[in-house]
Each structure stands twice: as C-alpha cells, then as structure tokens.
N, C-alpha and C positions, 0 to 999 in steps of 0.2 A: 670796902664798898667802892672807893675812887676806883683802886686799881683793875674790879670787873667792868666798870665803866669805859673806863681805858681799853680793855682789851676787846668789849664789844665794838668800840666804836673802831679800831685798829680792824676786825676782824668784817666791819660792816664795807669799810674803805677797800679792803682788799677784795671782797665780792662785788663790790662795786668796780673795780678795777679791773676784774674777770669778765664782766659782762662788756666791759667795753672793748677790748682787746681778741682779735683774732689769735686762735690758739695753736695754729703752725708756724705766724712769722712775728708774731709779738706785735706787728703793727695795729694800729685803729681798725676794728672791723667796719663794715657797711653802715651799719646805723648811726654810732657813734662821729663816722667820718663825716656824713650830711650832717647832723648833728651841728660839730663843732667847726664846718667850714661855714656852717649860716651865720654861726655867731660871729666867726672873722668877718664874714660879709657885708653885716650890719655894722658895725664896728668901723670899719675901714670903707668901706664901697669901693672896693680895687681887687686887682687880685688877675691870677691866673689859674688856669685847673688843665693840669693835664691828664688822661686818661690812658693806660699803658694796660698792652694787651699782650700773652706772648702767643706769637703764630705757631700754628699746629701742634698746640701742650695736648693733644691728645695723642698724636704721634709718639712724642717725645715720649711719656705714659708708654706709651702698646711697644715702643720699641728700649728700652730701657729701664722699666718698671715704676710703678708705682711709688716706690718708694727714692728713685732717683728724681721722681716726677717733683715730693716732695721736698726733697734735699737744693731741689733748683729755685723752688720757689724762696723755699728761705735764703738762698742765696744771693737772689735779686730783691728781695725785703735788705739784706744785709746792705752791696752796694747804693742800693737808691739812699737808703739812711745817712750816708756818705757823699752823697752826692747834693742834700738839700739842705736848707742853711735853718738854724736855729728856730726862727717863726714860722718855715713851713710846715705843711701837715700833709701826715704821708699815711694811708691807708689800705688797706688788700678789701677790694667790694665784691670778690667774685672768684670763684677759681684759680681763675689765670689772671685778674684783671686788678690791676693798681690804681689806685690816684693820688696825686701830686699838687698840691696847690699853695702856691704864692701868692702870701697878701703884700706884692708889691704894683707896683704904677710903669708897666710896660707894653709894647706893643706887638704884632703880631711878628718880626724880624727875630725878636729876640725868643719867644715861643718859637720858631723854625731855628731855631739855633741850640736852642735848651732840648727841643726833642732830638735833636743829629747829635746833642753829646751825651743825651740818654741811651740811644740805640747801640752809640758804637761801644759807650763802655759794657753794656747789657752782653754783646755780641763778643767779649774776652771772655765771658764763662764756660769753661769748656766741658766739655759734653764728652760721652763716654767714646763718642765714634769722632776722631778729630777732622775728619772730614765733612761734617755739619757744623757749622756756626747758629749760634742761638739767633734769632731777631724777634724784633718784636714789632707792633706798630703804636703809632702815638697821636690820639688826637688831642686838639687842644682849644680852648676857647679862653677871651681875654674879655674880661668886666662890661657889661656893659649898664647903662642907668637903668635898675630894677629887677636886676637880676636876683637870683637866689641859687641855690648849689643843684637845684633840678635843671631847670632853664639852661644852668653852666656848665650843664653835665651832657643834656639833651645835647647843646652845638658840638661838644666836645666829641662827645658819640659816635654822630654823624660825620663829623671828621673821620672820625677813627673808621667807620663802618666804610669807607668812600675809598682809604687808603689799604683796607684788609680787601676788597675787590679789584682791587690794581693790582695790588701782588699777587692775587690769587691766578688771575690772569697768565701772569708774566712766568711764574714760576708754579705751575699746579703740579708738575711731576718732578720738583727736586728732592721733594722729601715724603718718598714713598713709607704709607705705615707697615711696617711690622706686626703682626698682632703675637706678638710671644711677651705682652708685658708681664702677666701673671709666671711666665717661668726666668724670665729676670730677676723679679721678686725672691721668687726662691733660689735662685741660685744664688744671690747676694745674701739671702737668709742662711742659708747651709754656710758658706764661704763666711759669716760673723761667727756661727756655732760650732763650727767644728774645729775640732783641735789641730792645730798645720802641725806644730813639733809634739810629736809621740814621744810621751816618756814610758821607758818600759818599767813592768813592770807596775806596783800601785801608782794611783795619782794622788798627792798629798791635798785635803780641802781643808779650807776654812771651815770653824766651827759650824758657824749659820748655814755653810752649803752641804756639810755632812747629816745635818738635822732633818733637812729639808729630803734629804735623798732614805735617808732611814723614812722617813713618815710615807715618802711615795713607796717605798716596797711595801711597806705595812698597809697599806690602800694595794696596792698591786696582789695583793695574796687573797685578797677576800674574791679574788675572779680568776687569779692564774694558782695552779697548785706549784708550787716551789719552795726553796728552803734559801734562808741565809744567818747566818751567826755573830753576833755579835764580841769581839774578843779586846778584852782591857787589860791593856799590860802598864803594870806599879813600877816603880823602880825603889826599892827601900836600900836602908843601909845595916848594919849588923844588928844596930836597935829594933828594927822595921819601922822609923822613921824615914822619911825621903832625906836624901842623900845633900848634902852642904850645896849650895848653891853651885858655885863653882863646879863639884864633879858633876853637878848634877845636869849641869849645860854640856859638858863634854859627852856625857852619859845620853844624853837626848840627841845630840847629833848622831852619834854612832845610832842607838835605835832606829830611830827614822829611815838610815842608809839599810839598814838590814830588814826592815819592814818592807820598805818601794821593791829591793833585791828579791826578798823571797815570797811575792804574792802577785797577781796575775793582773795583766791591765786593765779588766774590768773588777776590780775591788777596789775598795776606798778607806783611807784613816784619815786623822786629824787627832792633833796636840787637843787633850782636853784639858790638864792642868799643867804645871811646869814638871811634875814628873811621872806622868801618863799620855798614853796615846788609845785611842780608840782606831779601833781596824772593823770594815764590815768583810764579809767574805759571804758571795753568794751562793746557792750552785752545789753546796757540800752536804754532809752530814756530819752528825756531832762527833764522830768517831775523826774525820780529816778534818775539820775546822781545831780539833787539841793537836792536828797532826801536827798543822801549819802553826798552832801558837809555838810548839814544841822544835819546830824548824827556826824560828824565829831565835827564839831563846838560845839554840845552841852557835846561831852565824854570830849573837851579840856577846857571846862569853866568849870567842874564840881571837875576840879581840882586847881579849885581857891577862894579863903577864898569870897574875891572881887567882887561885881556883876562889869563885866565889859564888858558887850558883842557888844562892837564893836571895841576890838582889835585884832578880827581875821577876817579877808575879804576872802572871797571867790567870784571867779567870772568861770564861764562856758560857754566853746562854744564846738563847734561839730567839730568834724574832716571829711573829704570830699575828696572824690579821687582825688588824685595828678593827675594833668592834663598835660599829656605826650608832648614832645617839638616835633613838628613836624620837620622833616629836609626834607627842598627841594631842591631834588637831581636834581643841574646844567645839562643840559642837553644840547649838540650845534645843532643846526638848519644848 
C-alpha cells in the first residue's frame, strides 16, 4: 500500500513537472515563468527581467526549415542556461521569445551590458548559410517600487518593441525570406532516412525492426496483391540438436555472409535464435523462394572441408494478409 502511494505521488510530481515545462527547450514555459518570477518578486523586491527576441525566426523557418527552426531554438535555451547564474529564472514565453530574470539589485549600465553579452554570444550559433549571423533583440527593465512580472514585462516589451523598429529600419533587406522551408524540411528528412552506404546485397535487421517490416507487408497485402515468403534456416548437428556453442558462432558468421551474398537488396533477415536466421524474400513465388533457400544452402556447405549437408535446415511458408479485427460497435435499442 505505501509503495502505490509512493509511486502515485512520484507519478503526480512528474505531471506536474510536465505542465510546467515547455516541451521543445525544457525551459519554464509562459505560465509557470510569470508564475515563479512573482514569487521572486515578492520575496526579494529587486530584480531584473530581460526579454529576448530572435529577429526574423520566420525567415530562418522559410529558409532552412522547420525543423532547423527548431534545433535553433533549443540551441539558445542551451547557451542562455549557461550564461545565467544559479538563482536566475530562464523561460521560453512564446515562439521565438525568452525571458531572463535576475533577482539581483542593479542598474540600467549593467542590463546594457548583460544584453551586448547576450546578443554576441547568441550571434556564434551558426546557421546553415554562414553568411548570416543570428541576432536577436533584447529589452530590459530593472525593479521598480510595486512592480510585479506584468508591469516588468510591459517596460521590458516596449523596449524590446522600440529596438526591433530600429533595426528593421536600418536593415529591412539583409535577410531576404525564402519560402522553400517546407522542402528543407524534407530534404533534411530524406538525408536522416536514407541509407548513404549501400550494402549489397540483403540488409541484416534487428529483431524488433524485422517484425515491424513483416507486419507492414502483412497490412500492405490486404490493398496491393503481391507475394513474399518467409524462409528459417536451422543449423543442427548430427543429433539435430544445434551445434556446440563454439562451431556454432563460427557456423552463424559464415551464414549470414552467404545470406547478405545470395539475396537482393530489397530483402531482409535477422538472427532469430543463436542458431537460426530468419530471411523475408519479397516479389517470388514458392517454387523461387525453395530456389533461393536451396542457393543459400549450397554457398554455406561450400565452405566446408566436410560433406555434411544436413546441418543446415531450411523450411518456407508464405505470408498472407493480416486479417483486420472487426469491432462491433454497442448500439441501444
């Protein structure tokens, strides 16, 4: 009874800890951030709050995708984390927009000094086009008698809003948009997924990734008509027990090399026990799916001194559309 108690309340803390937490940079989201900067405030009555903004992340988005869009922001959640000391409180309130705030007792010199070593470290993150540097802007507001984290947010704002129309001014056409973010996206998606070094031949899977690929043909057959075979090759010894650990490692490496050798690069196998291999083969019929177990067989005895040919087994069946669960939907009369 303790121990469910325990892990309700383990289990209550960590949704709790979800809701308060933005879910792409780990930092404090919006809520939480006003939140627990009121309580610093009341607490201390000092304090600084800086407001960080990054200039044209829509751009950045339309010209290098979505998903670098996202990689940048974790990026500057990472830095700034580094940059601010123990008691402060670091936040993401908006898209693009950070806050920063120090509950210490300084004045506005040292805020114009803390945002010039925010900007320039901000501005080393490099960018896919090295010819753009990141910036950002930063407004800032410093305590005053009765303030609260709105009021310190509003000045801060406005700063900030005051220094984003100066630069906009000064520079409107340095960083013209792109709009090809959505084929960035995918080119970076294709470029994670796709295989760069081709092995000929089969591709060896892990267990869990061969399962996953049998179950999607088994759904793929109930809409495309096509064939694939399933083929398990044994490896026994004169008993038809599996062979002594020992030859039996030697015995499995050889397999494998003569499996990847003699089947095509769109098939697949995987080690299912220590002396078996599962091979899918798509594309055939059950007359060439015994062809190829039967090719297999003869590249793996050809590498032995020993006539021994019936210490590799093979056996084949067919795979067959996975037959979908009907649910019948209760209905009251």
């Amino acid at each position: 009874m303790n121990e469910d108690i325990i892990k309700l309340k383990q289990e209550n803390e960590r949704l709790s800890r979800m809701a308060e937490i933005d879910w792409l940079t780990g930092l404090y989201n919006r809520g939480t951030s006003e939140l627990k900067i009121n309580q610093l405030l009341e607490k201390t009555s000092m304090g600084i709050l800086f407001v960080i903004d990054v200039n044209h992340f829509k751009q950045v988005n339309d010209r290098y995708g979505h998903i670098a869009g996202d990689h940048l922001l974790q990026e500057i959640a990472r830095i700034l984390g580094f940059m601010v000391l123990r008691k402060d409180l670091l936040g993401r309130i908006g898209g693009d927009e950070f806050v920063v705030y120090m509950p210490i007792e300084r004045d506005k010199h040292f805020a114009e000094d803390r945002s010039r070593q925010i900007k320039e470290r901000l501005a080393d993150i490099p960018l896919a086009d090295a010819k753009t540097k990141l910036s950002v802007s930063i407004g800032w507001a410093v305590f005053q008698e009765g303030d609260d984290y709105q009021t310190l947010f509003d000045r801060a704002d406005q700063r900030l809003l005051k220094e984003k129309r100066a630069r906009d001014r000064k520079s409107s056409g340095d960083f013209k948009a792109v709009n090809n973010g959505i084929d960035m996206d995918i080119k970076r998606i294709r470029a994670e997924l796709s295989e760069h070094d081709l092995i000929q031949g089969a591709y060896c899977q892990d267990y869990d990734t061969f399962k996953s690929i049998y179950r999607f043909v088994e759904r793929r057959m109930q809409r495309v008509q096509s064939s694939a075979y399933i083929i398990l090759f044994t490896l026994t010894d004169d008993e038809g027990d599996f062979p002594s650990l020992r030859e039996r490692e030697r015995q499995m490496m050889i397999l494998s090399e003569k499996i990847q050798d003699n089947l095509r690069a769109t098939d697949v196998y995987t080690q299912y026990t220590s002396g078996q291999f599962l091979v899918m083969v798509s594309d055939v019929t059950a007359d060439l799916a015994e062809m190829i177990a039967k090719r297999i067989q003869e590249a793996f005895y050809k590498d032995f001194d020993e006539k021994k040919e019936h210490i590799l087994l093979h056996h084949c069946y067919p795979l067959t559309p996975v037959e979908p669960i009907m649910r019948i939907r209760n209905t009251e009369i």
